[in-house]
N, C-alpha and C positions, 0 to 999 in steps of 0.2 A: 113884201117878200123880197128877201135878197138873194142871192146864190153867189157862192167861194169858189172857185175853179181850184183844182190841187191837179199838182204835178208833180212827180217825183226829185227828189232834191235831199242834200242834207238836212238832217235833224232840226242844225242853229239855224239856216238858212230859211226854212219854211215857214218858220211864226209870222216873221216880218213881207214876205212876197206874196208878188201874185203869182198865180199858178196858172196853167192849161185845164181846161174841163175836165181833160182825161190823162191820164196817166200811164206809162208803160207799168208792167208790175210784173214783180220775181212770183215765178210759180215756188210753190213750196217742197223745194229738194231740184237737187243738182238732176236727176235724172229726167225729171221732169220739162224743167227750163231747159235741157237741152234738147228735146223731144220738140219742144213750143216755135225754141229760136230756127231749129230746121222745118220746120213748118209757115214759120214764117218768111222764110229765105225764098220758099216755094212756091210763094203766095206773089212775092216782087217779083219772083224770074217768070210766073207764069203773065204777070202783069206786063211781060215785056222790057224788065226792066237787066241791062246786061250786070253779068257777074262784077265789072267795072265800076258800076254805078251804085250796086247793092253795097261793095265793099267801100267806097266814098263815101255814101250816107251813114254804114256804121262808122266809121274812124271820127265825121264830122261829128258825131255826136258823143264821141267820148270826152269825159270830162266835162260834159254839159248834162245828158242825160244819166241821173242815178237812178235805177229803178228799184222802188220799195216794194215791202208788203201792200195787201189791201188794210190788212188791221192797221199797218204806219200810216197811209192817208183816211180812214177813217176817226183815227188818235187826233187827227190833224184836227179836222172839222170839231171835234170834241174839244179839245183846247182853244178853238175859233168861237167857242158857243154857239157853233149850230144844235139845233134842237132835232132837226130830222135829215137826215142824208142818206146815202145808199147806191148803189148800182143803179147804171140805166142800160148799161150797155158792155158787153165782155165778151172780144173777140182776141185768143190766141195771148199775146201777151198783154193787150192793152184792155183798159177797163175804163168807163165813164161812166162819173158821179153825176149826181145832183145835191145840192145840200139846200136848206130853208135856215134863214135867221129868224 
């Protein structure tokens, strides 16, 4: 049994990479992801983390972090030839797969 890690990333980019277990992922409609990403923001500052530090970590992740659909990383696994994949874990914007070759 093997398992693929996916991450979010461009389309071309992803066939050929390795990926993180888990992935940040777009909720489905603007009004939502922004509901999520303030919820998230709430989660760091109540973690201690200063307004400083919160806006550092997004800026450094821009242009590195694309976040997709779930259906675009499970397409993924599908074109990997995994046979069985899925959710293990889905907190806020991020989501964690499992896949089986």
């Amino acid at each position: 049994m093997s398992t693929a890690p996916v991450s979010a990333t461009s389309r071309s980019w992803r066939a050929t990479s390795p990926r993180s277990p888990s992935s940040q992922i777009l909720a489905p409609g603007a009004q939502l992801e922004d509901l999520i990403t303030t919820l998230h923001y709430r989660f760091k500052r109540d973690a201690g983390l200063s307004p400083e530090e919160i806006l550092d970590k997004k800026e450094s992740l821009l242009g590195v972090l694309r976040p997709v659909s779930t259906d675009d990383n499970l397409a993924v696994f599908e074109e990997a030839g995994f046979t069985s994949y899925g959710t293990i874990l889905k907190y806020l914007a991020f989501e964690g797969f499992i896949a089986i070759k």
